[in-house]
C-alpha positions in Angstrom: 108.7 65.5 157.1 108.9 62.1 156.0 110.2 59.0 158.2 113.4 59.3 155.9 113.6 63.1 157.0 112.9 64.6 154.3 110.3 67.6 153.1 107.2 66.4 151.7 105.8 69.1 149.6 102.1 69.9 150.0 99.8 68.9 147.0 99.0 72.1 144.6 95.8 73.0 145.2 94.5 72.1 141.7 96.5 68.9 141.7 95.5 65.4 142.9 96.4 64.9 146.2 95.8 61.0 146.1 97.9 60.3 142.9 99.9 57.5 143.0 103.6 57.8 142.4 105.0 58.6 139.2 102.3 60.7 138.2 103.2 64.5 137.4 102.2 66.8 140.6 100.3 69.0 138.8 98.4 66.1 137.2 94.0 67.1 138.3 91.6 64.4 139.7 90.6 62.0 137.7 87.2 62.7 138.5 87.4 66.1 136.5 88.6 64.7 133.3 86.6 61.5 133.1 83.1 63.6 134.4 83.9 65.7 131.3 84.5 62.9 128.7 81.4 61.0 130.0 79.4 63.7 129.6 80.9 64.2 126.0 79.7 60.5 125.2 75.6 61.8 126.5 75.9 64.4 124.1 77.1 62.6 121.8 73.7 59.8 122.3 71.9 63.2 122.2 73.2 64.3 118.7 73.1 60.9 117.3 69.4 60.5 118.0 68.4 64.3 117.5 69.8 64.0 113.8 68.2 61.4 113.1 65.5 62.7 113.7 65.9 65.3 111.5 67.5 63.7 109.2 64.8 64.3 106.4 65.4 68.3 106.9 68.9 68.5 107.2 69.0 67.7 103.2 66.6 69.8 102.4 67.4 73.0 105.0 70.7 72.1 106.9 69.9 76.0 108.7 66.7 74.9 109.9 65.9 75.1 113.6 65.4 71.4 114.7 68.7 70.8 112.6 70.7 73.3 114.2 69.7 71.8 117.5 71.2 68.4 116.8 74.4 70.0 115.0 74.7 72.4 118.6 74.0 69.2 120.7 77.1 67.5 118.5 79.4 71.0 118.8 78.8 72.1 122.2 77.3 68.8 124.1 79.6 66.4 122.2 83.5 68.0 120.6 83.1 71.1 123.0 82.6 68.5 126.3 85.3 66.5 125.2 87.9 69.0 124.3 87.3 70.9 127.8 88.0 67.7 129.7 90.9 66.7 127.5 91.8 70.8 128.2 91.5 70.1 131.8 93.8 67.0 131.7 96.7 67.9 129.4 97.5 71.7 130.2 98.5 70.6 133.7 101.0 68.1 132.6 102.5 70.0 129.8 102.7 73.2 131.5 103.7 71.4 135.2 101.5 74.1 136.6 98.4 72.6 138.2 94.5 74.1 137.5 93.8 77.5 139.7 91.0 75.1 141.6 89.2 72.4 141.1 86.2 73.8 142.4 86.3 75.9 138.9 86.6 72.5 137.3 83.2 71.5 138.6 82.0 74.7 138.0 83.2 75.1 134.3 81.6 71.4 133.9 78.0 71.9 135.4 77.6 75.0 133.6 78.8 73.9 130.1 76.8 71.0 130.9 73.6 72.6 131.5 74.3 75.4 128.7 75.1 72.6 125.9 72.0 70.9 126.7 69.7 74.1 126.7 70.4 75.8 124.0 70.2 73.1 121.7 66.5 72.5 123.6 65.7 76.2 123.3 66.5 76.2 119.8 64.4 73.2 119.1 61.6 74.1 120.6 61.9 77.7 119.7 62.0 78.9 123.6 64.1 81.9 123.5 63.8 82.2 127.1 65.6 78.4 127.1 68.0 79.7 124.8 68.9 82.7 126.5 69.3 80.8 130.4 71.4 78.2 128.1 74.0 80.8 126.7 74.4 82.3 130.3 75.8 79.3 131.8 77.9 78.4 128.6 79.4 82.4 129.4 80.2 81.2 132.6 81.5 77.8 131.9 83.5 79.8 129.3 84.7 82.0 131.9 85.4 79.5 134.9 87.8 77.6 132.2 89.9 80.3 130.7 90.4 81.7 134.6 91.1 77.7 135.5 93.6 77.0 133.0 95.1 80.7 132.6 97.7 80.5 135.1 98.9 77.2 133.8 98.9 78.9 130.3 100.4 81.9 131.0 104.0 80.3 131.7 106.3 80.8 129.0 108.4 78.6 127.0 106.8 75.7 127.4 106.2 75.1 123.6 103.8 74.8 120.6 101.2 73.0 122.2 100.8 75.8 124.3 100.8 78.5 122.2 98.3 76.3 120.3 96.2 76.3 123.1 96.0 80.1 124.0 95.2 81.2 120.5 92.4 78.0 120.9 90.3 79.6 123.7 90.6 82.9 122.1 89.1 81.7 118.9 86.5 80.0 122.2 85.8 83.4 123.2 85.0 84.7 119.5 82.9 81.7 119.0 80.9 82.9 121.7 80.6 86.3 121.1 79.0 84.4 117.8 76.7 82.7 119.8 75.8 85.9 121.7 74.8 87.5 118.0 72.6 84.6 117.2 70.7 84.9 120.5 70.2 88.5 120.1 69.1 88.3 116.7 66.3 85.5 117.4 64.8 87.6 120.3 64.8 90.6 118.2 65.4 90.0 114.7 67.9 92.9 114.6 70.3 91.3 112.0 70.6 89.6 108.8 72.1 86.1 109.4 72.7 85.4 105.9 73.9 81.5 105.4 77.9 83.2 105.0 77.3 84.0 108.4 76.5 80.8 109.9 79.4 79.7 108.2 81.5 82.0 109.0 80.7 81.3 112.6 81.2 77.3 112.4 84.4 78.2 110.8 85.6 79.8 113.8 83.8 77.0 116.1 85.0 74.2 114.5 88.6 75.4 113.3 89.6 78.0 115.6 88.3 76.3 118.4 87.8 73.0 118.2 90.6 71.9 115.4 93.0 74.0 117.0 92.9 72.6 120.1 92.7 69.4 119.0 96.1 70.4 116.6 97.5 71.7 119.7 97.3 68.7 121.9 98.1 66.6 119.6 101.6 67.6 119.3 101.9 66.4 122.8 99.7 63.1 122.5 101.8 61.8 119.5 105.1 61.3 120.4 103.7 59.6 123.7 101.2 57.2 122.2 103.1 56.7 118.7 106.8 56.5 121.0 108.1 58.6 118.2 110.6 61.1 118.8 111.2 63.6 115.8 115.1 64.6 115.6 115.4 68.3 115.5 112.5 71.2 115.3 109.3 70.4 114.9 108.4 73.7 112.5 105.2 71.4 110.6 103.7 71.5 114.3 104.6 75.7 115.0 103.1 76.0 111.3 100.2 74.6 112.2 99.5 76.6 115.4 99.4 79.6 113.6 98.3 79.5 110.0 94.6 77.4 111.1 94.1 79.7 113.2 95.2 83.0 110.7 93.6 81.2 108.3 90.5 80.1 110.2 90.1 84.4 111.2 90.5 85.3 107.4 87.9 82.8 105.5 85.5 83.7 108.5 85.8 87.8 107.7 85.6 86.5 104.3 82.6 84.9 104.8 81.2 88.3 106.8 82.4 90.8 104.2 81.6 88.4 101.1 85.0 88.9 100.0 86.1 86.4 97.1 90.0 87.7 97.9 89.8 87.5 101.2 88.6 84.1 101.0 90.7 82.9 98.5 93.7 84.3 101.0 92.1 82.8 103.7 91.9 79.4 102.8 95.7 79.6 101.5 96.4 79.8 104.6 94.1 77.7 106.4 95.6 75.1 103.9 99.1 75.6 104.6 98.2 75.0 108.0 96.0 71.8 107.6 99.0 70.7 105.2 101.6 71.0 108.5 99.5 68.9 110.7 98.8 66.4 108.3 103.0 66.4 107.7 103.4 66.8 111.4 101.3 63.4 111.4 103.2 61.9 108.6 106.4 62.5 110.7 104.9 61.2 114.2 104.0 57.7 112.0 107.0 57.3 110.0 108.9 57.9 113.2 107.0 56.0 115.5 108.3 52.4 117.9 104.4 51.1 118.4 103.2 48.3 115.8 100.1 49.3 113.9 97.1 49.1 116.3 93.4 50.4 116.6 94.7 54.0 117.4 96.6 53.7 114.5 93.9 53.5 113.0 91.3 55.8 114.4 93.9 59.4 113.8 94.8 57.7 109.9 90.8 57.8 109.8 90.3 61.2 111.4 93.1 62.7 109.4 91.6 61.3 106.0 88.5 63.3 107.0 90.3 66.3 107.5 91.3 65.6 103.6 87.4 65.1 102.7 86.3 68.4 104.6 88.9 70.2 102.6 88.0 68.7 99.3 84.1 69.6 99.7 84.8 72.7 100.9 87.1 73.9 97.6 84.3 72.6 95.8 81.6 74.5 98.1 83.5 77.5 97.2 83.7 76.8 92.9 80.0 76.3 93.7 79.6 79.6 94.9 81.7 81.3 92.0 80.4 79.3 89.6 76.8 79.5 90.9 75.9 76.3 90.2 72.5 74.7 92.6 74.9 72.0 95.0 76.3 75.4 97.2 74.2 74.2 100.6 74.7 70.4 100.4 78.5 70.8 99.7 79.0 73.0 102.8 76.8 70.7 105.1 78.9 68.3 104.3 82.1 70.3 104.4 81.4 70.9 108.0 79.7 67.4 108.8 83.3 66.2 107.5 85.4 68.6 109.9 83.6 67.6 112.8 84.2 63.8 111.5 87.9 64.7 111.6 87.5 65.6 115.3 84.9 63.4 116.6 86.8 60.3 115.3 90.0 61.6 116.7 88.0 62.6 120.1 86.6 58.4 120.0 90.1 57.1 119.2 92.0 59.4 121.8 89.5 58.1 124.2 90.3 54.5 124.2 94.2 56.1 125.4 93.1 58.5 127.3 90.5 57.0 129.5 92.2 53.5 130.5 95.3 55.8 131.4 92.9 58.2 134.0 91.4 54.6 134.9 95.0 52.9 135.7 96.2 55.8 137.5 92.7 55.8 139.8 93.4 52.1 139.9 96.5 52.5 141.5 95.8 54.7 143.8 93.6 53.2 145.5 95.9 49.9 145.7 94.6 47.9 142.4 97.9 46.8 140.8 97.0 43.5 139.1 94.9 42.2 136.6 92.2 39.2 136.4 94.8 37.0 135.8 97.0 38.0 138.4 99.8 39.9 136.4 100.9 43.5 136.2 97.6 46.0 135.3 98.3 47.6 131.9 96.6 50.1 130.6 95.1 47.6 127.4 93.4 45.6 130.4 90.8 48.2 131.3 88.6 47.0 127.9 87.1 45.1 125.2 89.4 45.1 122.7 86.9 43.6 120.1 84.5 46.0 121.3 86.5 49.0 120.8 87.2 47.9 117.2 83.0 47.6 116.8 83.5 51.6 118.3 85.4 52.2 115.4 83.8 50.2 112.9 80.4 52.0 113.8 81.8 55.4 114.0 83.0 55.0 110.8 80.3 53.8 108.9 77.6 56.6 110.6 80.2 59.3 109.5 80.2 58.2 105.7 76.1 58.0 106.2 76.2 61.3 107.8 78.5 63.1 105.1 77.4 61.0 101.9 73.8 61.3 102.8 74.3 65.6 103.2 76.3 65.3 99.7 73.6 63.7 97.6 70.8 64.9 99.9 69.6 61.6 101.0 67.6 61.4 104.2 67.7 58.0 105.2 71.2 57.4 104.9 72.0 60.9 107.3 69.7 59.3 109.5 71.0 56.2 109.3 74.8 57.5 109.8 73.1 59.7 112.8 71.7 56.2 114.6 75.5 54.9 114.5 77.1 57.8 116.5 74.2 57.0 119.2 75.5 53.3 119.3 79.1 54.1 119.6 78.9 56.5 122.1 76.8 54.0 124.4 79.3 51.1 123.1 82.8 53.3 123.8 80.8 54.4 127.7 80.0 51.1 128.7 83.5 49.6 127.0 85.5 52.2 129.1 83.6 52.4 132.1 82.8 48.5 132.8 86.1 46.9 133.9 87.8 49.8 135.9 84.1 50.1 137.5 84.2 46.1 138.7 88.0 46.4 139.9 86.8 49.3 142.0 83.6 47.6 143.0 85.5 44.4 144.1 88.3 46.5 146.1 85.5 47.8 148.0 84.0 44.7 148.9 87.7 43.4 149.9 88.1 46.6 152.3 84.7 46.6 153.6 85.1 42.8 154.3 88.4 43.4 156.1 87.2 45.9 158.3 85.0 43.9 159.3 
């Protein structure tokens, strides 16, 4: 009871039991959320640099080991991280059903930590006993998050997003079972991973998985950080749900069977549903009360790569027919461009996401006013012009990284690869600096008053 009389209801036990008021109840620990991102924005230092250092191979032999560790370090360390922690954040609030512990939070994020970071070693240095210790904790981070978020997800009716999101971790779960073929196979060379195959596989990784979850989500994240409210039913967003992922199954078995039809019935599909999000987008702008600002800007950007990874990889696959001597560079670059699409919408999400987290922490622990005394908003926890030399960076290394695979130019991959180091050091130290001084001078304040 209350001093009004009334019940107080006891924290879930996923939830965040210091959240201030007006936060959902189900809403996690900002800790959770904010470890994952940060250790999204490591990863991301690590792929920057790792590519460039292989730079020079990737044009020649994008399949080659010490270029398959930087892309892993970029899939798993970097998009995978930051998906799981936006994953952790957002299934709570749109399902109102909290995560099954945060213990499994931890758990999920120390061992996708240590996996992400191990494999891509093991791989480089060509340790399959690294490799091996790497993919057994990424099975169990894999595990600790679908049992974390599955009660949350297993509520019905609670819309598109989720639905989204289920079929997401299942193409997670396929993705691994990928993984687990390519560690058997470089212990005991007991298959033929042909170049479809490892396509096949990053189409599942990057569109199944990663694209669908960021497809998902971002049925939720629009109408709140656009203020747009579509009239009537949203089908573009239930289209897209289904056919990437459809699709995304079919131009993978396509890729297995080396089946021209299948393919060509598979990316039909996966079109249809890259056509719906980019509508769904279309609809969340044209409908939207916020002026034109730098997130405006970063999901325009990310969506016009989604355009470019589509266009190189119809032309990947008239290479193929056509057998023409371009087939590898084009689909580098086809999948360089779809993890473009999702690393610049992961960077421009983050500079929403992460000052939100940062205000709410804020708050809680009594913060309510900014350097100059007014109400805290969420635009005073950064940089402004430094979030714009985020994007301007980001940018830039993406069109190295992607040009340089298309006309099979070293120096310019590992020039692109140098600029997703910076920005992932700028965006850490952007985001993390002021809320970290607030915090640091509320502490001094309570310590001195104590005393």
């Amino acid at each position: 009871m209350n001093g009004g009389g009334e019940t107080t209801r006891p924290t879930p036990k996923g939830a965040w039991a210091d959240r201030p008021p007006g936060l959902p109840a189900a809403v996690p620990p900002p800790s959770i959320p904010l470890g994952f991102l940060f250790a999204a924005a490591i990863g991301m230092v690590g792929c920057g640099v790792a590519l460039w250092a292989t730079a020079s191979i990737a044009v020649v032999a994008p399949t080659a080991d010490p270029v398959v560790m930087a892309v892993h370090l970029g899939m798993l360390a970097t998009i995978s991280m930051g998906v799981m922690g936006a994953l952790h954040q957002f299934v709570p609030v749109i399902t109102q059903r909290p995560l099954r512990s945060v213990r499994l939070a931890w758990i999920t994020l120390a061992a996708w930590l240590a996996g992400s970071w191990l494999m891509p070693a093991g791989i480089g240095l060509q340790a399959e006993p690294v490799v091996e210790t790497g993919a057994l904790f990424a099975v169990v981070g894999i595990v600790a998050l679908v049992v974390n978020l599955g009660s949350a997800l297993s509520v019905r009716g609670k819309g598109t997003s989720v639905v989204g999101i289920r079929l997401a971790l299942l193409g997670l779960v396929v993705t691994a079972a990928f993984g687990s073929l390519y560690v058997a196979d470089r212990r005991g060379g007991w298959f033929v991973l042909s170049g479809s195959v490892v396509l096949g596989h990053a189409v599942i990784a990057l569109v199944a998985w990663l694209g669908l979850s960021y497809v998902s989500i971002a049925e939720k994240l629009w109408p709140m950080f656009f203020l747009a409210h579509l009239p009537g039913r949203r089908r573009s967003g239930q289209v897209a749900v289904w056919a990437v992922p459809i699709g995304a199954a079919m131009v993978s078995s396509a890729l297995l069977l080396r089946s021209g039809l299948l393919g060509a019935a598979g990316g039909a599909v996966l079109g249809a549903g890259v056509v719906a999000h980019l509508v769904s987008l279309v609809l969340h702008l044209r409908h939207r009360r916020r002026k034109v600002g730098l997130h405006f800007v970063f999901v325009t950007t990310s969506a016009a790569w989604l355009v470019v990874a589509a266009a190189l990889a119809v032309a990947g696959g008239a290479d193929e027919v056509y057998h023409f001597a371009n087939l590898a560079p084009l689909a580098a670059a086809a999948v360089a461009a779809t993890a473009a699409w999702l690393l610049e919408a992961l960077v421009g999400h983050a500079y929403k996401v992460v000052p939100f987290i940062a205000w709410s922490l804020l708050r809680a622990r009594g913060i309510a006013s900014n350097a100059e005394g007014k109400q805290l908003g969420f635009a005073d926890l950064y940089n402004h012009r430094w979030a714009v030399t985020s994007y301007v960076v980001l940018t830039l290394g993406l069109v190295g990284i992607v040009g340089g695979l298309v006309i099979s130019a070293g120096a310019v991959v590992a020039a692109g690869a140098l600029g997703l180091a910076v920005t992932a050091a700028i965006g850490a130290a952007n985001l993390a600096a002021v809320p970290s001084a607030m915090l640091w001078q509320r502490r001094l304040e309570v310590s001195s008053d104590n005393s």
